[in-house]
NUVOVO-264761 format. One record per residue (C-alpha): residue number from 1; residue in three letters; x, z, y. Coordinates in Angstrom, 2 decimals, always signed. Example, Ala and Ser with C-alpha at 12.3 -4.5 7.8 and 13.67 -1.06 7.14 Angstrom:
// residues 2
+-----+-----+---------+---------+---------+
|   n | res |      px |      pz |      py |
+-----+-----+---------+---------+---------+
|   1 | ALA |  +12.30 |   +7.80 |   -4.50 |
|   2 | SER |  +13.67 |   +7.14 |   -1.06 |
+-----+-----+---------+---------+---------+
END
This chain:
// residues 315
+-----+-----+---------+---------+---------+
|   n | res |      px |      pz |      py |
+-----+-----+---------+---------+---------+
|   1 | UNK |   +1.46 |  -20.09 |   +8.15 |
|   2 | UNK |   -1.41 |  -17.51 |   +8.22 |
|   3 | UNK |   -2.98 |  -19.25 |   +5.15 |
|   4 | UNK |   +0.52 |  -19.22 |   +3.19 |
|   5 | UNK |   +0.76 |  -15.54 |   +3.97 |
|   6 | UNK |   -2.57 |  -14.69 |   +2.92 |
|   7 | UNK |   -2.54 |  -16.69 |   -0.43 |
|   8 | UNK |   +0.95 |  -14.65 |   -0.98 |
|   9 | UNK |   -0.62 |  -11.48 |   +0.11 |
|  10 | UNK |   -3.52 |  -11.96 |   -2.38 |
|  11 | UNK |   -1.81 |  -13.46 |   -5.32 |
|  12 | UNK |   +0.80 |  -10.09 |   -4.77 |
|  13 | UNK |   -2.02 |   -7.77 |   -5.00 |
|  14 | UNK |   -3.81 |   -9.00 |   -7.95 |
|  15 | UNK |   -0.06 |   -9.56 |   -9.29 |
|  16 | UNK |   +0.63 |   -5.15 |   -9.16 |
|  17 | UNK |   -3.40 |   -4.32 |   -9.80 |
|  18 | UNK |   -3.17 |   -5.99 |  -13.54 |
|  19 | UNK |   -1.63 |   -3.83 |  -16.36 |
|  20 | UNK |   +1.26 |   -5.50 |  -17.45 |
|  21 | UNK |   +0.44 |   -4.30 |  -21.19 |
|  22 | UNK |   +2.71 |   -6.82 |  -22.72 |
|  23 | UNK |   +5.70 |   -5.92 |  -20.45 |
|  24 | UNK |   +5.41 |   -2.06 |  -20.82 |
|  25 | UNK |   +9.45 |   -1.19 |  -21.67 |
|  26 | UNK |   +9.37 |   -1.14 |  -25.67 |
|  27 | UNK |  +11.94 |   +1.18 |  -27.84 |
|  28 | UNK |  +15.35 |   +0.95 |  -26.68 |
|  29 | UNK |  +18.12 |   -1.15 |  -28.32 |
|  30 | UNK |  +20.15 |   +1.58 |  -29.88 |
|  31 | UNK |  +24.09 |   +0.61 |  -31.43 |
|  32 | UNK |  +25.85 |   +3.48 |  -33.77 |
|  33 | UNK |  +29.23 |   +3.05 |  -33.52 |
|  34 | UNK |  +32.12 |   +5.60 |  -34.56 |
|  35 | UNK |  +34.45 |   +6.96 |  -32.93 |
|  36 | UNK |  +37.89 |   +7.16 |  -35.22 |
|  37 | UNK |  +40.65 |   +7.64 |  -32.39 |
|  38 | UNK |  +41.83 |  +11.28 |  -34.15 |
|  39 | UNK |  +44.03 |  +10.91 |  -37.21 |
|  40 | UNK |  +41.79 |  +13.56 |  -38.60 |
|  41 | UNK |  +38.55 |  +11.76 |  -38.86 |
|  42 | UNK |  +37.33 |   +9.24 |  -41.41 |
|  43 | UNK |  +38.89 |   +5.91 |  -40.68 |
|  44 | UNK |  +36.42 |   +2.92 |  -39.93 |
|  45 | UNK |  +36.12 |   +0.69 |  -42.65 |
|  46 | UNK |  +36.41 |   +3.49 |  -45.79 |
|  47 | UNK |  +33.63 |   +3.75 |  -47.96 |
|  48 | UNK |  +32.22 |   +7.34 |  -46.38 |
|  49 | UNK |  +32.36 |   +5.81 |  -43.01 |
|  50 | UNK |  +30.43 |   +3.18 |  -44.30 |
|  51 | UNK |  +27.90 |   +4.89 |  -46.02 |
|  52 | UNK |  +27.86 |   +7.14 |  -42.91 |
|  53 | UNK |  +27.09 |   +4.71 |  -40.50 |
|  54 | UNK |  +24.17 |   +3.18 |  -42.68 |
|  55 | UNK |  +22.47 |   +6.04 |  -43.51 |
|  56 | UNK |  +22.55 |   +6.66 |  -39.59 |
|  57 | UNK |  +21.29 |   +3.19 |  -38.35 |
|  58 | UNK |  +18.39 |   +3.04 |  -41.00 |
|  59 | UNK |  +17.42 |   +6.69 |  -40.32 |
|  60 | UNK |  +16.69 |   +5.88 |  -36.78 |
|  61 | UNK |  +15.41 |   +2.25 |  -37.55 |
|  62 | UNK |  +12.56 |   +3.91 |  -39.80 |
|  63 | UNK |  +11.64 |   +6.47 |  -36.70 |
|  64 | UNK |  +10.78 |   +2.90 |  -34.76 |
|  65 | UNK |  +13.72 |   +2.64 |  -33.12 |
|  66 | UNK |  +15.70 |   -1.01 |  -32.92 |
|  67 | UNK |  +18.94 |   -0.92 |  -34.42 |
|  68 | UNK |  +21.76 |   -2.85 |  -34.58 |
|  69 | UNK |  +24.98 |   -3.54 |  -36.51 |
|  70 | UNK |  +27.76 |   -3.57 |  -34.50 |
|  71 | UNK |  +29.72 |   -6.48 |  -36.68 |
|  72 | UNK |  +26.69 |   -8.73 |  -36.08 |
|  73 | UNK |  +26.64 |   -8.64 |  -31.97 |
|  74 | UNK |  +30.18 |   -8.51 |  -31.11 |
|  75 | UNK |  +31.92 |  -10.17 |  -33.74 |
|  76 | UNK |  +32.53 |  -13.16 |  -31.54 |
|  77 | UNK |  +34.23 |  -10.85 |  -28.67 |
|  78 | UNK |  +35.55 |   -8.63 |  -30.56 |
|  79 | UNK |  +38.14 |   -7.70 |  -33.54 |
|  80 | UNK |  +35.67 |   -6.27 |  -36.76 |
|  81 | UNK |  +38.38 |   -4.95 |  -38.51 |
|  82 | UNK |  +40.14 |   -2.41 |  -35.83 |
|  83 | UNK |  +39.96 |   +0.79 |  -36.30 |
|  84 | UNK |  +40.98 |   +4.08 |  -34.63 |
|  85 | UNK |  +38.66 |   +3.54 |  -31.27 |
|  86 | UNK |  +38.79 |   +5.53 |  -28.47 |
|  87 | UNK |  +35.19 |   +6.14 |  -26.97 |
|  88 | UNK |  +36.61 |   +4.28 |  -23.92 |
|  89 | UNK |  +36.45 |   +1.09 |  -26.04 |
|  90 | UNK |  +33.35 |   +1.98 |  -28.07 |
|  91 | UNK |  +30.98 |   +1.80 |  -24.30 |
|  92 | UNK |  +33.22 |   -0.96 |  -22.89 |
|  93 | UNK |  +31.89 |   -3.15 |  -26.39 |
|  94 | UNK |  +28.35 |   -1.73 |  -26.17 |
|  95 | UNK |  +28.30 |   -2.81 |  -22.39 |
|  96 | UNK |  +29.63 |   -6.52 |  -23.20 |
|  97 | UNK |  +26.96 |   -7.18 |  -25.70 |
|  98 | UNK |  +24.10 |   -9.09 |  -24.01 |
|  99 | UNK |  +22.06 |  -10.52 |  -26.69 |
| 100 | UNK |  +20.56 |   -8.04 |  -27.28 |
| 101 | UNK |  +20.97 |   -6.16 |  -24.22 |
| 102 | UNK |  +22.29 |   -2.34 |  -25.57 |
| 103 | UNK |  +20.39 |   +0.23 |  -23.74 |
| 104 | UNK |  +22.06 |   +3.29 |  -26.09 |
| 105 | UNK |  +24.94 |   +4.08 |  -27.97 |
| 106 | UNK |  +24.89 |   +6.36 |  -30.82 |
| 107 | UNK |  +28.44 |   +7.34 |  -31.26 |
| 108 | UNK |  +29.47 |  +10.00 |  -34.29 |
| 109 | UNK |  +32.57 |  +11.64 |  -36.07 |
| 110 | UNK |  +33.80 |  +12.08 |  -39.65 |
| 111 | UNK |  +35.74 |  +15.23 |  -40.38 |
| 112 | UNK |  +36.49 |  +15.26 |  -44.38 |
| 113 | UNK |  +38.58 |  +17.63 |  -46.03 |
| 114 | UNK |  +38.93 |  +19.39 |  -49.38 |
| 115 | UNK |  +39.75 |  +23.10 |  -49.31 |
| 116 | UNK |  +40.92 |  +25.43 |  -52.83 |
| 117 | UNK |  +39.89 |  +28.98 |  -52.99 |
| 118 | UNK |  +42.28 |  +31.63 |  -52.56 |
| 119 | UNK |  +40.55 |  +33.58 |  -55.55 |
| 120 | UNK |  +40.31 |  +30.78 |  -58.11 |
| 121 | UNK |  +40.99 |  +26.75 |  -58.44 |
| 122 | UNK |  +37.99 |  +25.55 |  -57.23 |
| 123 | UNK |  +38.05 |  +23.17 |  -54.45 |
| 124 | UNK |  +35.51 |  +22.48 |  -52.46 |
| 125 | UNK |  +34.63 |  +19.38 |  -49.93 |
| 126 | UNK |  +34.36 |  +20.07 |  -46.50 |
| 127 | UNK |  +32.45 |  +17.71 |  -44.03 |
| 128 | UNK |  +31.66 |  +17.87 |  -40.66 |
| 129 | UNK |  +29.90 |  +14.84 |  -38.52 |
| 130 | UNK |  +28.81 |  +15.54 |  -34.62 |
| 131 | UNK |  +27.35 |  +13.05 |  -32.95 |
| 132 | UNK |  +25.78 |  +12.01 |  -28.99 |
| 133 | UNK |  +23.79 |   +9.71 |  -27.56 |
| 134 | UNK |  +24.44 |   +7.79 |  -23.83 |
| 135 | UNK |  +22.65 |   +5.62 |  -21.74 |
| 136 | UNK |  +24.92 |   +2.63 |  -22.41 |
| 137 | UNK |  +23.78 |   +1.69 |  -18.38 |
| 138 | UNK |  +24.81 |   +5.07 |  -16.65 |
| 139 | UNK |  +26.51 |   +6.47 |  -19.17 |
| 140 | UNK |  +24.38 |   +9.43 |  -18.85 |
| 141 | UNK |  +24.59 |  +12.01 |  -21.71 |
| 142 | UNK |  +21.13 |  +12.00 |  -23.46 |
| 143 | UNK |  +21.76 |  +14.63 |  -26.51 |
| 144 | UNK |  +24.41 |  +15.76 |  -28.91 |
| 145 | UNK |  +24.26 |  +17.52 |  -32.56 |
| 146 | UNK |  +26.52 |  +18.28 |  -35.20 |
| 147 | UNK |  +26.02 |  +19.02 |  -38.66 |
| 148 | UNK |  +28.03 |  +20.30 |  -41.32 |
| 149 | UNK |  +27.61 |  +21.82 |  -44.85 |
| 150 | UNK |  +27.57 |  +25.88 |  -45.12 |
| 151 | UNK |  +28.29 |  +25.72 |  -48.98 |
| 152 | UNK |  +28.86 |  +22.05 |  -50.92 |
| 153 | UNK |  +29.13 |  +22.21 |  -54.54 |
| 154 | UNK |  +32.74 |  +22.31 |  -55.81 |
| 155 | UNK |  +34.37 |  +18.91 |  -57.26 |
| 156 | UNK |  +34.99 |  +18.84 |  -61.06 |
| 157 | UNK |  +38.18 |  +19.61 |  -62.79 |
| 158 | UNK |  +40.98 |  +16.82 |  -62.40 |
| 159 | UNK |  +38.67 |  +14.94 |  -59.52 |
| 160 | UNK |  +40.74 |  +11.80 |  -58.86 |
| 161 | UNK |  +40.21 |   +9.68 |  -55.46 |
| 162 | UNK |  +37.70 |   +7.32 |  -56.63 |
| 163 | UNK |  +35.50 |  +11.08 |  -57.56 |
| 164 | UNK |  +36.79 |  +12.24 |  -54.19 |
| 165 | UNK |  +35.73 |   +9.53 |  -52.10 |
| 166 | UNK |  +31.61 |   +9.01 |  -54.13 |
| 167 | UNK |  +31.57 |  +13.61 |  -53.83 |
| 168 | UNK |  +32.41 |  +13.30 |  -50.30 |
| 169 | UNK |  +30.31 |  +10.29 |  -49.51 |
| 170 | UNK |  +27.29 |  +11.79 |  -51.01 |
| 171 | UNK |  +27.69 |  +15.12 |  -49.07 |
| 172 | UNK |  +28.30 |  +12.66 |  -45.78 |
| 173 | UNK |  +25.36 |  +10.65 |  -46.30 |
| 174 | UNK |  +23.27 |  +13.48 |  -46.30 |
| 175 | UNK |  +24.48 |  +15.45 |  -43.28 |
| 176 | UNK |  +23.73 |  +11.47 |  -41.54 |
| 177 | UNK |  +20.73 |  +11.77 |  -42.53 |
| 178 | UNK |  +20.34 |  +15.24 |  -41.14 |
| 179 | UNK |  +21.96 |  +14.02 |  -37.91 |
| 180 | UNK |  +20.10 |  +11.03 |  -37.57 |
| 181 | UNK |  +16.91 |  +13.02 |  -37.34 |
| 182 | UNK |  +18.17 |  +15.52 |  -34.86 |
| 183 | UNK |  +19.98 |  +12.58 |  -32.62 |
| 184 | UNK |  +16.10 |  +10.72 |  -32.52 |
| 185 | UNK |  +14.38 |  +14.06 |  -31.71 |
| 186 | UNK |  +16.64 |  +14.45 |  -28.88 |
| 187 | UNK |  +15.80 |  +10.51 |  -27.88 |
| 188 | UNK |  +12.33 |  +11.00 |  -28.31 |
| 189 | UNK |  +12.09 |  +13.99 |  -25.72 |
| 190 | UNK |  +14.20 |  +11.71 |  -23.24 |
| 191 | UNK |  +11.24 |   +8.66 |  -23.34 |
| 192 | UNK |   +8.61 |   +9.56 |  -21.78 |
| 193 | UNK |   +5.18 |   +8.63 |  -23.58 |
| 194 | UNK |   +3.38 |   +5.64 |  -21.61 |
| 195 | UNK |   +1.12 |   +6.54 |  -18.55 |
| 196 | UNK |   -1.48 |   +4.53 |  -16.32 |
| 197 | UNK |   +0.47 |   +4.10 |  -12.95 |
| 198 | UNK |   -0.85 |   +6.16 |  -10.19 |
| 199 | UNK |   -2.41 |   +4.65 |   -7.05 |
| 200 | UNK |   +0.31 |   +3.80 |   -4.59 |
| 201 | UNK |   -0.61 |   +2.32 |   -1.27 |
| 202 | UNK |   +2.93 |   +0.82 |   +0.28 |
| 203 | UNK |   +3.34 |   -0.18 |   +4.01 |
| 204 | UNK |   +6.15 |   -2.18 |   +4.59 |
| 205 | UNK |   +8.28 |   -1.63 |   +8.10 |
| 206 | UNK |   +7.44 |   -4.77 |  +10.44 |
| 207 | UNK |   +9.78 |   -8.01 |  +10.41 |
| 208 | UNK |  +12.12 |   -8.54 |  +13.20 |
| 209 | UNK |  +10.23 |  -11.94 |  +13.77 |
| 210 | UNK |   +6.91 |  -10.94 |  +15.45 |
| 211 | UNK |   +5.33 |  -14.17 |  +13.64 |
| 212 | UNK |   +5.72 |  -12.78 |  +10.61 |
| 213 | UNK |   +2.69 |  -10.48 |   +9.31 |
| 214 | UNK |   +3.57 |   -7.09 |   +7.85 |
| 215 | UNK |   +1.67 |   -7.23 |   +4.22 |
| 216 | UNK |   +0.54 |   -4.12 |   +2.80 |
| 217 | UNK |   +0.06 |   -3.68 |   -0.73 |
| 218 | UNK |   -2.16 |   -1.17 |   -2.67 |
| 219 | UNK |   -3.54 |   -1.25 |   -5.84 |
| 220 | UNK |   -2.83 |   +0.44 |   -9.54 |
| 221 | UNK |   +1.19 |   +0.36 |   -9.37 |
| 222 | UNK |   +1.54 |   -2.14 |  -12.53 |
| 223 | UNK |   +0.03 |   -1.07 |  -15.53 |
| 224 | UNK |   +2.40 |   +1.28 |  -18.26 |
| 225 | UNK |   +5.11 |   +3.46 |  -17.74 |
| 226 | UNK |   +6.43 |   +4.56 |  -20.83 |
| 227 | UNK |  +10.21 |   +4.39 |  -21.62 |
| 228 | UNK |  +13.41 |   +5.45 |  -21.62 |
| 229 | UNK |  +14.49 |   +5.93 |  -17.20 |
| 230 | UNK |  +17.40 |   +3.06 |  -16.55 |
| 231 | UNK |  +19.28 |   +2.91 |  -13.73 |
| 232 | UNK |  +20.30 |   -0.42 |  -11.98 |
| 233 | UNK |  +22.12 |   -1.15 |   -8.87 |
| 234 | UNK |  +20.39 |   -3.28 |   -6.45 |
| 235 | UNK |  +22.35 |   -5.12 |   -3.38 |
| 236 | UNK |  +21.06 |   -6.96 |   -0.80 |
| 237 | UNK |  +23.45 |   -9.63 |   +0.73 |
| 238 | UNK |  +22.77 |  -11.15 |   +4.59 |
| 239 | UNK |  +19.52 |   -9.67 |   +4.78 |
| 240 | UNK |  +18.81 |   -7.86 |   +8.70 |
| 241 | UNK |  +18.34 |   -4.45 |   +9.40 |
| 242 | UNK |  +14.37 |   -4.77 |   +9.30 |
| 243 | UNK |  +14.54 |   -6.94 |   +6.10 |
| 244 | UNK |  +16.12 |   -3.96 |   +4.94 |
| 245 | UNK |  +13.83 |   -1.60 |   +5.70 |
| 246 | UNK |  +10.86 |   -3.42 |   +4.47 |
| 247 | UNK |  +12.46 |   -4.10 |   +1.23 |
| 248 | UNK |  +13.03 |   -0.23 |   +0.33 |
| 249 | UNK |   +9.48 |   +0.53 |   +1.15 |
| 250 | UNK |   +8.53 |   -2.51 |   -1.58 |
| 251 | UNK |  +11.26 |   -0.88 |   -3.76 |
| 252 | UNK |   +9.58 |   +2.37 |   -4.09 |
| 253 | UNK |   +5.70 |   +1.24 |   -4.14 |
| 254 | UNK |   +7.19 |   -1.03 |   -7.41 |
| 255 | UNK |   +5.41 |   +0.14 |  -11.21 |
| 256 | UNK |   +7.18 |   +2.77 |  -12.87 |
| 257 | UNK |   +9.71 |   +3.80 |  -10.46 |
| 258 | UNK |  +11.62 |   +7.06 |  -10.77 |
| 259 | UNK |  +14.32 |   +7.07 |   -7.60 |
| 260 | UNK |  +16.24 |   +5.52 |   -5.01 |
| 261 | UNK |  +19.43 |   +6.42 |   -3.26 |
| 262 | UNK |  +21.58 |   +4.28 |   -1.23 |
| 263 | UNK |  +25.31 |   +3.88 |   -2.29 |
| 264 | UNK |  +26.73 |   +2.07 |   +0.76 |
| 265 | UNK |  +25.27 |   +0.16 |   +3.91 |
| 266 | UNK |  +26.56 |   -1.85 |   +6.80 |
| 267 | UNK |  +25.12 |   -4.73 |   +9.04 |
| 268 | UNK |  +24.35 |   -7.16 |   +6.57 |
| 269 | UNK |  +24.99 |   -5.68 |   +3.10 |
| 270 | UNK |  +23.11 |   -3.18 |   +1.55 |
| 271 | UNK |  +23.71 |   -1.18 |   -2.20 |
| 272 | UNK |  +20.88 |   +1.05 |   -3.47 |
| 273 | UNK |  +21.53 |   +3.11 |   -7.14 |
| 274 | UNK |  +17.46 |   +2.20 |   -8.19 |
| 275 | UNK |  +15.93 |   +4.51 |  -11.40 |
| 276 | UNK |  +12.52 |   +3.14 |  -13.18 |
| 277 | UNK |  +11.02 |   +2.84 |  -16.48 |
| 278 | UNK |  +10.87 |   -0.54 |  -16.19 |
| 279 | UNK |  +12.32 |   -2.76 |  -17.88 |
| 280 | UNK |  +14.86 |   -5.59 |  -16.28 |
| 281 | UNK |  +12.01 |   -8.24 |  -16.87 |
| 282 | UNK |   +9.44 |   -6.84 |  -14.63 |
| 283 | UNK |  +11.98 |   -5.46 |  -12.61 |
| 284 | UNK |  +13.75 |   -9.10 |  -11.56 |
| 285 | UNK |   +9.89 |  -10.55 |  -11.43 |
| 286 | UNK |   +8.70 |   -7.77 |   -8.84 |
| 287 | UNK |  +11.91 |   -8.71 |   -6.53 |
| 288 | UNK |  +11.36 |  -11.97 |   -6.43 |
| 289 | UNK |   +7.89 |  -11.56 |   -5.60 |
| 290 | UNK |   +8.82 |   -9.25 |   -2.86 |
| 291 | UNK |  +10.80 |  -12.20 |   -1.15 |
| 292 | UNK |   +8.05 |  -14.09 |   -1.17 |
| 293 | UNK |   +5.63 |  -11.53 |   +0.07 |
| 294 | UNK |   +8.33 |  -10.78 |   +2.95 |
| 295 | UNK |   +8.81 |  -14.26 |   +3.73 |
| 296 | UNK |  +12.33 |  -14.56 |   +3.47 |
| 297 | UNK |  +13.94 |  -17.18 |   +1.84 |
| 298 | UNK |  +16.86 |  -15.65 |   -0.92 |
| 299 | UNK |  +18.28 |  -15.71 |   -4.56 |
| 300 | UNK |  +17.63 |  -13.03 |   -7.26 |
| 301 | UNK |  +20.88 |  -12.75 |   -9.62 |
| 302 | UNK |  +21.04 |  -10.13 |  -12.31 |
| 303 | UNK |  +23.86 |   -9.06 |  -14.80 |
| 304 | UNK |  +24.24 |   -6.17 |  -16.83 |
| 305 | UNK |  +22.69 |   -3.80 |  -14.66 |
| 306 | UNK |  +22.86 |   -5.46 |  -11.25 |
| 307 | UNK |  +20.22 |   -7.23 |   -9.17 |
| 308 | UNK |  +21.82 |   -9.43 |   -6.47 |
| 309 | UNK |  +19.28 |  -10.51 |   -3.54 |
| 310 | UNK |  +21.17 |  -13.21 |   -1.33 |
| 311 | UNK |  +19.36 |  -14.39 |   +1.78 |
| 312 | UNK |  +19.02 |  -18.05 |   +2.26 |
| 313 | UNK |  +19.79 |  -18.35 |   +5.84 |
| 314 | UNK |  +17.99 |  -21.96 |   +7.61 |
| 315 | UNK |  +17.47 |  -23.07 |  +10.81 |
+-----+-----+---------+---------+---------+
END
């Protein structure tokens, strides 16, 4: 027993004093939707929208961001052709899509009009697209912008639909350009560069079984912490009062991590609202370590944004 714990002990200490380089949290995966719900907007599915909605997505895909096109991840889920959203639908579709896992939603408006002068007959296009960005996970607001046009040229004399539709889309694709920039500039001040992690010594609270040695854990706290801050729940099933204890003191000593709060709590359950710039990957690694460091047989489950730790009860 003393051997197993010290050949846990040591391979868990050499596990959080090695950079993870190759698991430092990348650029989020960012979906730009629109939101069509008001009969006023641009309908999905008409040629501004669509020229809209590209100029956005490669915009942000040039500033090094990893963009996706709606049709292609949730086609098989969902109906491509429906239109008039509500942004109740937009995050329930960004939430189903798991591969790849959304981390933001870029959602935007189309407000098109033409207005006449009272002084003369010219007639001039009017457009008008604001635009926010969540955290697909906690829905938290990141940054909004809108842009608009002060003066657009006037359409020519006897402009039909199809010279309607190209004026307007031009003057569209621009401001989505314009709004694209702002949106990423907002993102960019959210994501914090990547940092060394600072020293953190962590002493876990003692088991309830006196067998069992406490392990206590210090070392460089796991490598880079750069990133956009995600929030997961994390709920511990059967696990004892002590267990419980010990595990939030290995929850807070873990790389990158931002905050902790618990959500509920009773004898044997336990729900904690976690925060870190790490991503899931090193996240569900570092719990399943922490079983093994604690001794305690359980399961790690994760979906969406929820880790599941089940103890495996024995005699």
């Amino acid at each position: 027993m003393l051997l197993r714990s010290l050949a846990l002990l040591t391979a868990a200490c050499i596990s959080f004093a090695i950079p993870h380089v190759a698991q430092a949290q990348s650029r989020p995966n960012i979906l730009v939707m629109g939101e069509d719900a008001d009969e006023d907007t641009v309908p999905r599915g008409n040629r501004i929208f669509r020229r809209v909605i590209q100029e956005l997505s490669e915009t942000m895909n040039t500033r090094g961001y990893n963009v996706y096109d709606e049709t292609a991840v949730a086609s098989s889920f969902t109906q491509p052709g429906r239109v008039r959203r509500r942004d109740a639908e937009l995050f329930d579709v960004a939430r189903a899509v798991q591969n790849p896992p959304i981390d933001v939603v870029v959602v935007f408006q189309i407000y098109a009009s033409a207005a006449k002068s009272t002084q003369s007959d010219i007639v001039r296009p009017q457009v008008r697209i604001p635009g926010r960005v969540l955290n697909v996970r906690t829905g938290q607001n990141i940054g909004s912008f809108e842009v608009s046009g002060l003066q657009l040229p006037p359409l020519p004399q006897g402009c039909d639909r199809e010279c309607l539709l190209e004026r307007v889309g031009d003057e569209a694709k621009n401001l989505a350009g314009d709004l694209a920039v702002a949106l990423t500039q907002k993102l960019d001040g959210f994501i914090a560069p990547a940092r060394a992690g600072d020293l953190v010594i962590a002493t876990p609270a003692p088991m309830a079984d006196a067998q069992t040695p406490s392990p206590t854990v210090s070392g460089v706290n796991g490598g880079t912490c750069g990133g956009m801050p995600t929030a997961y729940v994390v709920r511990f099933n059967g696990f004892s009062t002590q267990e419980i204890k010990a595990a939030e003191e290995y929850l807070r000593s873990f790389a990158c991590f931002e905050s902790q709060r618990p959500v509920r709590s009773s004898a044997n359950q336990a729900e904690y609202w976690y925060e870190t710039r790490a991503e899931s990957g090193r996240l569900n690694r570092n719990l399943r370590l922490m079983l093994e460091m604690m001794n305690v047989g359980g399961q790690v489950t994760f979906t969406g944004n929820v880790f599941v730790l089940s103890r495996v009860a024995t005699r």
